[in-house]
Each structure stands twice: as structure tokens, then as C-alpha cells.
C-alpha positions as CSV (number, residue, x, y, z in Angstrom):
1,X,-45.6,-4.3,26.7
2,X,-43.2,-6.9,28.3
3,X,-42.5,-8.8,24.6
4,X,-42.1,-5.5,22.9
5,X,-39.5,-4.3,25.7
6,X,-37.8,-7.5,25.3
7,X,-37.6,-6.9,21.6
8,X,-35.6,-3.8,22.0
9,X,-33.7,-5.3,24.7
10,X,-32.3,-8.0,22.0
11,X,-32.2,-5.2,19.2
12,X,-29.8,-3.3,21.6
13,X,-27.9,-6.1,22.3
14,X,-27.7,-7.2,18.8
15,X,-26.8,-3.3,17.4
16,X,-24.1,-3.0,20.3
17,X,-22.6,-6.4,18.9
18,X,-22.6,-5.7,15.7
19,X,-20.9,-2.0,16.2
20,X,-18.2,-3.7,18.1
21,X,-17.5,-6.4,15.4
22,X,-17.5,-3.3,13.2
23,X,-14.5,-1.6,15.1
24,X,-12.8,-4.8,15.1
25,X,-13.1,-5.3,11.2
26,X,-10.2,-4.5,8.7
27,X,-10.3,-1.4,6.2
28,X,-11.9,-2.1,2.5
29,X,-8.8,-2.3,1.0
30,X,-7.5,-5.0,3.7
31,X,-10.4,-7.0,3.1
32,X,-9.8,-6.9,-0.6
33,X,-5.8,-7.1,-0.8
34,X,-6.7,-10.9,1.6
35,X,-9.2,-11.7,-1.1
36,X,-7.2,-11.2,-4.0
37,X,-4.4,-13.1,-2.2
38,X,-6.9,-16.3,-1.4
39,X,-8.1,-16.1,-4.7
40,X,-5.5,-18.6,-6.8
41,X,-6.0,-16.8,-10.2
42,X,-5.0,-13.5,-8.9
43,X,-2.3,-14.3,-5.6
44,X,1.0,-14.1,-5.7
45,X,1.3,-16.5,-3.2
46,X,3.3,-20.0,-4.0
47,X,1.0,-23.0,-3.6
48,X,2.1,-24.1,-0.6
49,X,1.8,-20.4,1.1
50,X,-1.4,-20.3,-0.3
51,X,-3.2,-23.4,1.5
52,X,-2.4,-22.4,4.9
53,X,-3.0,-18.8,4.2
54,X,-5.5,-16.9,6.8
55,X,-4.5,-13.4,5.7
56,X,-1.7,-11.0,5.7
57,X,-0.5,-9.0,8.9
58,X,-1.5,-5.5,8.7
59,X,0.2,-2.7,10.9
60,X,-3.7,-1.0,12.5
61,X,-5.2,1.7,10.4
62,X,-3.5,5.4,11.4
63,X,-4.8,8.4,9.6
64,X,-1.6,9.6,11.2
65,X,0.2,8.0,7.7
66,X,-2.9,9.5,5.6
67,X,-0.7,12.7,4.3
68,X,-1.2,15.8,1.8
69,X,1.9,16.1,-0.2
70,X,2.6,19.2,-2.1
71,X,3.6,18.1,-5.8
72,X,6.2,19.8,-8.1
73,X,6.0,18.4,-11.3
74,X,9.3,17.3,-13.5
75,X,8.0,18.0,-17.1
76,X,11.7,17.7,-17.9
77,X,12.5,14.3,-16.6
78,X,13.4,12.0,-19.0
79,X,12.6,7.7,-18.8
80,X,15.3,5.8,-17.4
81,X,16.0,2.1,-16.8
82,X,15.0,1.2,-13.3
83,X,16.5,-1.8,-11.9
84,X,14.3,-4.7,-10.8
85,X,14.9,-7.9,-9.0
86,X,15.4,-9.9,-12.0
87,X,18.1,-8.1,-15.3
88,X,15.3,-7.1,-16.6
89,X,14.8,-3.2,-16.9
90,X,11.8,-1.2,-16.3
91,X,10.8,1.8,-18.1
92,X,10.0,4.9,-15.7
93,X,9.9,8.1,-15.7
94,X,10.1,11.0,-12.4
95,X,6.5,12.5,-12.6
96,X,7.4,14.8,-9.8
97,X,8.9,15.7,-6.4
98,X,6.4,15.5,-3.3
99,X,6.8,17.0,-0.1
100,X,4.8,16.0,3.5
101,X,5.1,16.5,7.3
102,X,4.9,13.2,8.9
103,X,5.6,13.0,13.0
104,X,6.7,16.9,12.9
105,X,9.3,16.1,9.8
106,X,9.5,17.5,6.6
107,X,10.3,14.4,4.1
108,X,10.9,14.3,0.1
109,X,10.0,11.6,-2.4
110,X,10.3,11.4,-6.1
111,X,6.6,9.5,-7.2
112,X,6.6,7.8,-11.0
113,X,5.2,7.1,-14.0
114,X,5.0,3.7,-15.5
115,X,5.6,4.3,-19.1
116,X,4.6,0.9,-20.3
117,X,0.9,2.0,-18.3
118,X,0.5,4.8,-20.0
119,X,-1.5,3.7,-22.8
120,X,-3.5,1.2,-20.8
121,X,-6.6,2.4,-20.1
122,X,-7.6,3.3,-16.6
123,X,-3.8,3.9,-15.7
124,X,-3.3,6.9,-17.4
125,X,-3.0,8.9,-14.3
126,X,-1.9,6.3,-12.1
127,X,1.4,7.2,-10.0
128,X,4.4,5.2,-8.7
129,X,5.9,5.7,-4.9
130,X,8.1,2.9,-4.1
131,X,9.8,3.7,-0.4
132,X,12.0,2.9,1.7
133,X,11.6,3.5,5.7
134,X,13.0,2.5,9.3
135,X,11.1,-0.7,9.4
136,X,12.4,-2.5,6.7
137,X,14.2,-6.2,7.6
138,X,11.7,-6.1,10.8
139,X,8.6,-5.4,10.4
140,X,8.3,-4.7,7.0
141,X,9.4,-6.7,4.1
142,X,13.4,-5.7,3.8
143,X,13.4,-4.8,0.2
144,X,11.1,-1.6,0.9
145,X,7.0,-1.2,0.0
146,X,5.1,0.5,-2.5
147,X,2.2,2.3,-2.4
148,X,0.0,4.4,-5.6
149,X,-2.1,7.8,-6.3
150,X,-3.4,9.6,-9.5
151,X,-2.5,12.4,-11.1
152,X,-4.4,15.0,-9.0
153,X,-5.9,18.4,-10.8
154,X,-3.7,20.7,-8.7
155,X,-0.2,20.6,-6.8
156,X,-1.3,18.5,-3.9
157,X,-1.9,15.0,-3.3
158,X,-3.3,13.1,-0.8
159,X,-0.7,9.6,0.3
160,X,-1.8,7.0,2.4
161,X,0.7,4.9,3.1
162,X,-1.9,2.7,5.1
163,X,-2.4,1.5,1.7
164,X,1.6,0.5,1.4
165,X,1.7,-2.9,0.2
166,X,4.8,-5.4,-0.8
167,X,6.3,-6.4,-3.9
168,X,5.4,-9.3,-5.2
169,X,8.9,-10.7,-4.5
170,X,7.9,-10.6,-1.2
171,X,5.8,-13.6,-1.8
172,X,7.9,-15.0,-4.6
173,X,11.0,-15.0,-6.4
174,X,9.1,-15.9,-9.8
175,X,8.4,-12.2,-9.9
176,X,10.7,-9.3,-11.6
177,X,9.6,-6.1,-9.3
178,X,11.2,-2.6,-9.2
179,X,14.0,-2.1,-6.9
180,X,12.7,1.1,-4.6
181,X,15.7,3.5,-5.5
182,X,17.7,4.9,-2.6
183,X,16.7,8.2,-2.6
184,X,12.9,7.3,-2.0
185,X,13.9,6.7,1.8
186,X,11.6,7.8,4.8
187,X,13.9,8.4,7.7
188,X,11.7,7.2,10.4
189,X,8.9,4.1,11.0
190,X,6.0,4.2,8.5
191,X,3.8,1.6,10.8
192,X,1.3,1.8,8.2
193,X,0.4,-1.2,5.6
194,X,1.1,-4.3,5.2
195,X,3.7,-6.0,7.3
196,X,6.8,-8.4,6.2
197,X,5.4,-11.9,5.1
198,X,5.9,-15.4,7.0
199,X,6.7,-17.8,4.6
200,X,6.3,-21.2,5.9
């Protein structure tokens, strides 16, 4: 009777431990944005970032910044030339208008087709939001963050910007990524996603 109460005593212990390392942990898609950076076929990261990498900085998960946006298509948007870091040009085209409360404020972002995706399979759906907010040049990386979504069946859309992430120009200047256009600014601090990167 003694061993078999010990047993659970250790059990407990054990379960407590591991629901506390559990808290602690980083979403799924933290865990797979680090691996994909450590990973040398897939990172973005110059080689020298990359050997002393431990992980990016992450603002802490907020289901505050996990938003349904009400979505008004613009069948009659045409594809435009949006400016990128580099001359070159990148073909996109306004999918639609969405609209979201966030902190008591209504805001408004255009979200965007990639027409070069659109014939790639599993991206036929997939949706643009680059953004700009108050935390860019601090906390964030100064150039603004992007974040994605699919086409959804009705006229509203779940956004979490907890999945915001940086341009790869962020990391390095080898990349050509799409300047966020002006209009696409959040007028407060979205302390949600990734953070600005230390480059050493």
C-alpha cells in the first residue's frame, strides 16, 4: 500500500511538471516558424545569424489579436505593381476590404491576392495582409509585418495577427519582399507575432 501510494505520489509530481512545462511552451506555429529558421535549407537567416541562432523573440500569445473581420469583396479591383524592396514589381491584386474591432476600435485593411500564386496549387485561396502598426522601429521590425488567411466560404474571416511574422528582409537584404502599402496601417500596438530581429 506504501509503494503504490508512492507511485501516485511521483505520478502527481511528474503530471504537475509536465502541465507547467506545457504552459511555458510556445504555440505550434512558434515552434515551427524556429524550426524552419534553424533548418539551413529553408531559413532566411545569413550564415552567420544562423550559428548562434536560439530562436526568434515572440510577443506572448493574446487571443486578444485573434479577430473576426467582416470581408467585402472587390471583384472590380484590377492587379497593380506593388513595390518591393528591391525595383522589382510584384503582381497583386485587392481581394477585398476587412473590417475588425480591436481594443474597442473599429480598423480597416485592404487583404491581397498573389497573382503569381494563383495557379500554384494549394494557394489558390491563400490571402495577403501586410500591416503596418504602432510598434514598428521598436518592437517590431520597422518596415511593418505580414500575416495570411484563406478565402473563407462567407463574408467573415478569422485574423490572427499572433501569427504576424517579418519579411524576409528582416533577416536579409538578399530578399526582394513587398513594401506593406501605407493604407494597411493599424493605428495602435499589435503586440502579437514575431518581434524585430537582433542581428549580431
Amino acid at each position: 500500500m506504501k509503494n503504490l501510494f508512492l507511485l501516485f505520489l511521483i505520478c502527481t509530481t511528474l503530471s504537475c511538471a509536465q502541465e507547467k512545462q506545457l504552459l511555458k511552451s510556445e504555440t505550434e506555429w512558434q515552434k515551427k516558424m524556429n524550426a524552419d529558421f534553424k533548418d539551413a535549407s529553408k531559413s532566411p537567416l545569413k550564415a552567420k545569424d544562423l550559428k548562434t541562432f536560439e530562436g526568434l523573440d515572440f510577443f506572448k500569445f493574446d487571443s486578444a489579436y485573434v479577430v473576426k473581420a467582416k470581408l467585402k469583396r472587390t471583384p472590380e479591383a484590377k492587379p497593380f505593381k506593388m513595390k518591393t524592396t528591391t525595383a522589382r514589381l510584384a503582381d497583386y491584386r485587392q481581394y477585398a476590404v476587412i473590417t475588425f474591432e480591436l481594443k474597442g476600435e473599429i480598423h480597416e485593411l485592404n487583404i491581397y491576392q498573389n497573382m503569381g500564386l494563383l495557379n500554384k496549387e494549394g494557394y489558390e485561396d491563400y490571402l495577403f495582409l501586410p500591416f503596418l502598426d504602432d510598434t514598428n522601429g521598436n518592437q517590431s521590425y520597422s518596415g511593418g509585418r505580414y500575416t495570411e488567411a484563406r478565402i473563407p466560404e462567407g463574408d467573415t474571416l478569422i485574423i490572427d495577427f499572433n501569427k504576424a511574422y517579418n519579411p524576409y528582409c528582416a533577416y536579409s537584404e538578399r530578399y526582394s519582399c513587398p513594401i506593406v502599402p501605407r493604407t494597411n496601417y493599424v493605428s495602435l500596438k499589435i503586440e502579437a507575432g514575431v518581434k524585430a530581429f537582433k542581428k549580431h
